[in-house]
KOLTOR-132945 format. One record per atom (N, C-alpha, C): y, z, x. Coordinates in steps of 0.2 Angstrom, whole numbers, plus 5000, padded with zeros to 4 digits. Last residue first. Layout:
// KOLTOR-132945
YZX/...
***
This chain:
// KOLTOR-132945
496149014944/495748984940/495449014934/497748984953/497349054951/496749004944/498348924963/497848954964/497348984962/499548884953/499348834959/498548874962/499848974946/499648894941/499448864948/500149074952/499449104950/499348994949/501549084955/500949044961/500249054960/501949164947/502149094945/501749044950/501149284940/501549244947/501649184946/500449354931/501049374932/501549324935/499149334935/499449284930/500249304932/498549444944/498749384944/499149324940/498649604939/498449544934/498949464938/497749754943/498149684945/498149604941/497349864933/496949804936/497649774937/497949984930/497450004931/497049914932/499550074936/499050004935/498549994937/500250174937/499850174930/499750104931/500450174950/499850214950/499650234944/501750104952/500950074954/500550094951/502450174943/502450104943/501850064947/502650294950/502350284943/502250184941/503350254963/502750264961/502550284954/504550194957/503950144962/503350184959/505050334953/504950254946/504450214950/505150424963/504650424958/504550364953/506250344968/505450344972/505050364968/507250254957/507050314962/506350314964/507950104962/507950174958/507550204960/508750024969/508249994964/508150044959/510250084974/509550094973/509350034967/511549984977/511450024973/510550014973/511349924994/511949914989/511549974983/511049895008/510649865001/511149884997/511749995016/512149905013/511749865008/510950085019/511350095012/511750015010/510150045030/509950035023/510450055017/511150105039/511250045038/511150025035/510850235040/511450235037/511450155036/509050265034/509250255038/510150235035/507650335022/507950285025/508550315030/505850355027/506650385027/507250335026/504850235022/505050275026/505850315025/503550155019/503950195014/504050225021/502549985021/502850065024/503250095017/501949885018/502049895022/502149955025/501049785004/501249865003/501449855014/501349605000/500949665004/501149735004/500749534986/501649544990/500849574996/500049374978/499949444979/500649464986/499849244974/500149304967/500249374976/500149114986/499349164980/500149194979/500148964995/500449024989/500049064986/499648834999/499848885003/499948964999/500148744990/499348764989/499148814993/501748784985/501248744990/500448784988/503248804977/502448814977/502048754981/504548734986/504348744978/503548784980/505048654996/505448634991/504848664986/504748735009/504248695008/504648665001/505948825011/505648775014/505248725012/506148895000/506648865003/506448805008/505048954998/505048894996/505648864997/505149085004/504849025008/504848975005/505849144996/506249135002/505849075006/505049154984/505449114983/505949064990/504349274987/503849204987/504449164990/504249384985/504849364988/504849294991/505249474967/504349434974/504949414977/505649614964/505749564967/505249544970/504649734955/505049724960/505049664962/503849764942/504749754943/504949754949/502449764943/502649814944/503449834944/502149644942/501949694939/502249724937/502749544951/503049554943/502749614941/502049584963/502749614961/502649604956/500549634965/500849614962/501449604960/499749674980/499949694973/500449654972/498849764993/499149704989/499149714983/498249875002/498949855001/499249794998/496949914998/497549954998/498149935002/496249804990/496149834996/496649875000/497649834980/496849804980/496849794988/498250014977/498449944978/497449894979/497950144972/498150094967/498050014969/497850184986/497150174982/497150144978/499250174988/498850144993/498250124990/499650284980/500050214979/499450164984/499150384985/498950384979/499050314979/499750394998/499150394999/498950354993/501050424995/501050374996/500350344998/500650554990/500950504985/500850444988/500350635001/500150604998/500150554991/501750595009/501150565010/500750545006/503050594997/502750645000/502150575002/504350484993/503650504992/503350534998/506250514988/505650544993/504950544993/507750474981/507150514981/506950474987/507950324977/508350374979/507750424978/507650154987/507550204984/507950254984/507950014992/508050084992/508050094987/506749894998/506949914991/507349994992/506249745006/506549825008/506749835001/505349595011/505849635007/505949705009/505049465021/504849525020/505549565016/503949325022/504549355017/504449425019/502949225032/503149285029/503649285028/501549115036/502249135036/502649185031/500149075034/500449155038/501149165040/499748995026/499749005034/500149055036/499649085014/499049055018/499049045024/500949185015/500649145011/499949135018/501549345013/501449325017/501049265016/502749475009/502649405007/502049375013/503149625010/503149575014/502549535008/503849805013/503449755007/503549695013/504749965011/504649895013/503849845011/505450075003/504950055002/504949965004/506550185010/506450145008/505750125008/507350325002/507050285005/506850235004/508750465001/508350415001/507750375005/509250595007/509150574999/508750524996/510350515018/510050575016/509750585006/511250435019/510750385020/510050455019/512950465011/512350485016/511650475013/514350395006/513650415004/513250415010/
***
């Protein structure tokens, strides 16, 4: 399989104190700029959102290896990072999430972010 045809949509985790998760999602397909512009306006201040929302893996969970669980440190929100061509090495991701059109239909029919979603909404969310 050639890394031709795909992309990835990179993402990151980032809690209170500023320590970070970050994820990569291959895709199959290609979002034009504009698209990725559209995705942008979707986002709340145009890069934060919701994994459950929208199906894609939070990635909360890698720092709670650390801390043993939800810290006071924690909020609902991922970060939007990039979308870029993918690369021969991103194909060790293993079978697509699915395609660049599904992410973007995925953001760009949510019309409010609904922090309950998160399981770190019970620690921050009022």
């Amino acid at each position: 399989m050639s890394a031709a045809g795909f992309c990835v949509f990179e993402y990151l985790y980032r809690d209170a104190g500023n320590f970070k998760a970050w994820g990569a999602l291959l895709l199959k397909g290609a979002l034009t700029e504009v698209q990725v512009a559209e995705m942008r306006s979707k986002l709340e201040g145009g890069e934060f959102f919701i994994a459950e929302q929208i199906g894609i893996p939070p990635l909360y969970q890698e720092l709670w290896a650390y801390s043993e669980g939800i810290t006071e440190s924690d909020h609902p929100s991922h970060e939007f990072f990039a979308v870029r061509p993918a690369e021969e090495n991103d194909l060790a991701m293993g079978a697509p999430w699915g395609t660049a059109n599904d992410l973007f239909n995925a953001v760009t029919k949510v019309a409010l972010w609904k922090e309950h979603l998160s399981p770190c909404c019970e620690v921050v969310c009022w």
